[in-house]
Structure formats: C-alpha cells, structure tokens
MILUM-302176 format. One record per residue: x, y, z of N, C-alpha, C in turn; residue in three letters. Coordinates in Angstrom, 3 decimals, m for minus. Atoms other than C-alpha are relative to their C-alpha. Layout:
% residues N
NODE       nX       nY       nZ      caX      caY      caZ       cX       cY       cZ rest
NODE        X        Y        Z        X        Y        Z        X        Y        Z  ALA
...
% end
This chain:
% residues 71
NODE       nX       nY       nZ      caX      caY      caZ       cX       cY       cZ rest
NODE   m0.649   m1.253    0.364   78.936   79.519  112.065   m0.687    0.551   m1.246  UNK
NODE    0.415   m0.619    0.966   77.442   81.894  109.774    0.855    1.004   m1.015  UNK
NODE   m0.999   m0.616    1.392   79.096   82.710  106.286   m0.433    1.052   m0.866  UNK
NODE   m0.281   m1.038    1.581   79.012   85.574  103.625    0.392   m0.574   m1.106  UNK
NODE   m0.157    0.650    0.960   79.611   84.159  100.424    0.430    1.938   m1.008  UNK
NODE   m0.512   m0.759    1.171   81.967   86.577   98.167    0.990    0.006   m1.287  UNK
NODE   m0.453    0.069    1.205   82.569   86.885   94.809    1.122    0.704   m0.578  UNK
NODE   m0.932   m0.547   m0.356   86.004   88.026   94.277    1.266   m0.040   m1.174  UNK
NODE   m0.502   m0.152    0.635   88.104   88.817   91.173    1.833   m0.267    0.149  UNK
NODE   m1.224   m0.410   m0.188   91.623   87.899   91.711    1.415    0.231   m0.681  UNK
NODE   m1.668   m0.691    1.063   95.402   89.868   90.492    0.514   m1.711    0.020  UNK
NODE   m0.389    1.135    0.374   97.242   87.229   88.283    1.453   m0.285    1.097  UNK
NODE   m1.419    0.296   m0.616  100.528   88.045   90.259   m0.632   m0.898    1.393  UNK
NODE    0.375    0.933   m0.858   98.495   86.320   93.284   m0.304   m1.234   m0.335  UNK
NODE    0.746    1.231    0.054   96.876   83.462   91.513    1.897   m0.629   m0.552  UNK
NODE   m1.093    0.560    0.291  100.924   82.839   90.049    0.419   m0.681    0.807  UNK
NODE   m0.485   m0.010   m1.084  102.205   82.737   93.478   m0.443   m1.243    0.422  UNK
NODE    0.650    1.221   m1.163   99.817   80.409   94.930    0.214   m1.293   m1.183  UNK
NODE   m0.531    1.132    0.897  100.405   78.352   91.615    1.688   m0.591    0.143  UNK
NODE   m1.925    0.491    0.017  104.251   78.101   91.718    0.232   m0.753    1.858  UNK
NODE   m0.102    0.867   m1.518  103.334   76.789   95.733   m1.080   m0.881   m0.248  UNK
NODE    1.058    1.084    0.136  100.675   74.486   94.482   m1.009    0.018    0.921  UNK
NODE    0.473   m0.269   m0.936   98.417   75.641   96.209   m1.754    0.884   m0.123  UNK
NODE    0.430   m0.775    0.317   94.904   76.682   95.768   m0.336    1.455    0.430  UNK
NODE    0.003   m1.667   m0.796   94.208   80.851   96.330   m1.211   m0.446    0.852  UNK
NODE    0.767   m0.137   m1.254   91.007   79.845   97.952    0.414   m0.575    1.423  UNK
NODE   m0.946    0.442   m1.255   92.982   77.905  100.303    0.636    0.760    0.817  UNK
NODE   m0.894   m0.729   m0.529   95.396   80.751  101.074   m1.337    0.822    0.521  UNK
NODE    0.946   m0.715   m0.293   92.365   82.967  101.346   m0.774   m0.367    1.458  UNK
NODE    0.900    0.826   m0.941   90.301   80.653  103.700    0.914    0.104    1.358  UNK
NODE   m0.520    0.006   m1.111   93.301   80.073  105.823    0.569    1.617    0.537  UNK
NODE   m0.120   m1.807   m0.535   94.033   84.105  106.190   m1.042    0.207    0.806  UNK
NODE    1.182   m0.765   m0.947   90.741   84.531  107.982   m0.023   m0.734    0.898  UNK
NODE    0.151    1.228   m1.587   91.042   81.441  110.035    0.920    0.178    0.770  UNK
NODE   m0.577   m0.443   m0.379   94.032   82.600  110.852   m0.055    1.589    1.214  UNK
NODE    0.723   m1.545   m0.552   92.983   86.172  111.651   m0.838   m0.226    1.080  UNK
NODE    1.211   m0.147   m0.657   89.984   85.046  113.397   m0.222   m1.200    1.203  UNK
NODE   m0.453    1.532   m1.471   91.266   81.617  115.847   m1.041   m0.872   m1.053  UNK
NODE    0.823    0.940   m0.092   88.853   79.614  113.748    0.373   m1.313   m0.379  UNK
NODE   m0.504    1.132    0.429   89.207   75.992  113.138   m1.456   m0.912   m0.187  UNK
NODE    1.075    0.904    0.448   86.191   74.581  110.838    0.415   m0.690   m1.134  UNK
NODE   m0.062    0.189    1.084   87.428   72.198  108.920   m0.799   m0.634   m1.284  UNK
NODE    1.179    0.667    1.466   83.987   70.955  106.741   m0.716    1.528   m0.128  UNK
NODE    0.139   m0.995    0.512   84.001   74.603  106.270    1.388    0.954   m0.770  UNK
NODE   m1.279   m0.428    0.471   87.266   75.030  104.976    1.049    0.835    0.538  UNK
NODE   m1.262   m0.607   m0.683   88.981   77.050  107.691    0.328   m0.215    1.039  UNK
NODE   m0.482    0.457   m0.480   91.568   75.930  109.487    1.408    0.256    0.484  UNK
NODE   m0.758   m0.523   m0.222   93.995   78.029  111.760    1.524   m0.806    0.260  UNK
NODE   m1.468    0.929    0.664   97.612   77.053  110.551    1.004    0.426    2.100  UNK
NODE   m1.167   m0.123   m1.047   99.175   78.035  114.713   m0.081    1.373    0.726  UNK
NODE    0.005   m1.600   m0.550   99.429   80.809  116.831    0.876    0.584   m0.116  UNK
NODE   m0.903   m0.915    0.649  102.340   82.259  115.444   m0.367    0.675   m1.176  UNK
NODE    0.670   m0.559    0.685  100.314   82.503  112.277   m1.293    0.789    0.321  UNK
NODE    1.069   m0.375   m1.145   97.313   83.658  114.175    0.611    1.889    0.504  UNK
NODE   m0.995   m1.651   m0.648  100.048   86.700  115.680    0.386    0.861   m1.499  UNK
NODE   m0.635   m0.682    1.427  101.241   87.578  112.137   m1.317    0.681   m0.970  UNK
NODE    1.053   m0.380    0.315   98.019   87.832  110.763   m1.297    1.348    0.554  UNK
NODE    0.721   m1.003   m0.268   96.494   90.026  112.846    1.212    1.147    0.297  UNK
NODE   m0.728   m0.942    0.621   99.423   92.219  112.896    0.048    0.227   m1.172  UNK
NODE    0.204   m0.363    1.520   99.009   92.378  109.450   m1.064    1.344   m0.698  UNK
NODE    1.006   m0.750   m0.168   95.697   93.382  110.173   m0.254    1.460    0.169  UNK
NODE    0.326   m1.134   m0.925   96.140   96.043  112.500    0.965    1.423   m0.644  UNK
NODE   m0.793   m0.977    0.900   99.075   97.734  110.197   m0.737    0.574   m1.088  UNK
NODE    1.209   m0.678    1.514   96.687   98.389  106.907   m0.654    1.007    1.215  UNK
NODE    1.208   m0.916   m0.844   94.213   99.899  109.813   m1.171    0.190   m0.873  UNK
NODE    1.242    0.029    0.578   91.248   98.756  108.105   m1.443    0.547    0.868  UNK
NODE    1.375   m0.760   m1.246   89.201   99.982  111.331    0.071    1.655   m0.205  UNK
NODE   m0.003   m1.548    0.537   90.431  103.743  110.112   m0.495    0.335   m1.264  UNK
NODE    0.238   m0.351    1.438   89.302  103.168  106.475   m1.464    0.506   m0.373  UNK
NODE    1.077   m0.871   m0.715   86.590  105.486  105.827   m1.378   m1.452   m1.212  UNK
NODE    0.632    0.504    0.124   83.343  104.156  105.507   m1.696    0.275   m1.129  UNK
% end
C-alpha cells in the first residue's frame, strides 16, 4: 500500500479529548481512514475498528461533501 506522509498541526480541544480517553490522536486519526477506507494494515497502523464504524465514517464523509469542496 502506498502512503502520503502528512504533517499536521493539531486543535488542543482534540489532542484533550483523545487525552482524557488515553488514547493517542494518531491512533484516532489512523483508525478514521481505516475506517473510511475498509483497510486493515496493521504494521502500518490501520486497522478498521467494524462495519458499523466503517458505515458511520463514511457517512460522515459524505455529509461535509468534501467531493463538492472547491478545488
């Protein structure tokens, strides 16, 4: 599988969140796309949490309408 590597500033109210769940943000991050995307690599760090998460996620997706955002 071929990766992008991005460098990525993140809001404290997110890095709190994922602190008060012990939890690291790249973790939450990693599993949002694995989620999003069916993948399950885990000596690449992503690792789709279910297909209910899998359904939520890309409804998530499809509400922002990042495919309408101009380019």
């Amino acid at each position: 599988m071929s990766q992008l590597t991005v460098t990525l500033a993140l809001p404290e109210p997110f890095v709190v969140l994922c602190r008060a769940d012990n939890v690291e943000p790249g973790t939450v991050l990693c599993g949002f796309v694995a989620d999003l995307c069916s993948i399950t690599d885990a000596e690449a760090g992503f690792v789709c949490n279910g297909a209910r998460a899998t359904d939520l996620a890309r409804w998530y997706y499809a509400q922002v309408g990042y495919v309408w955002w101009p380019r």
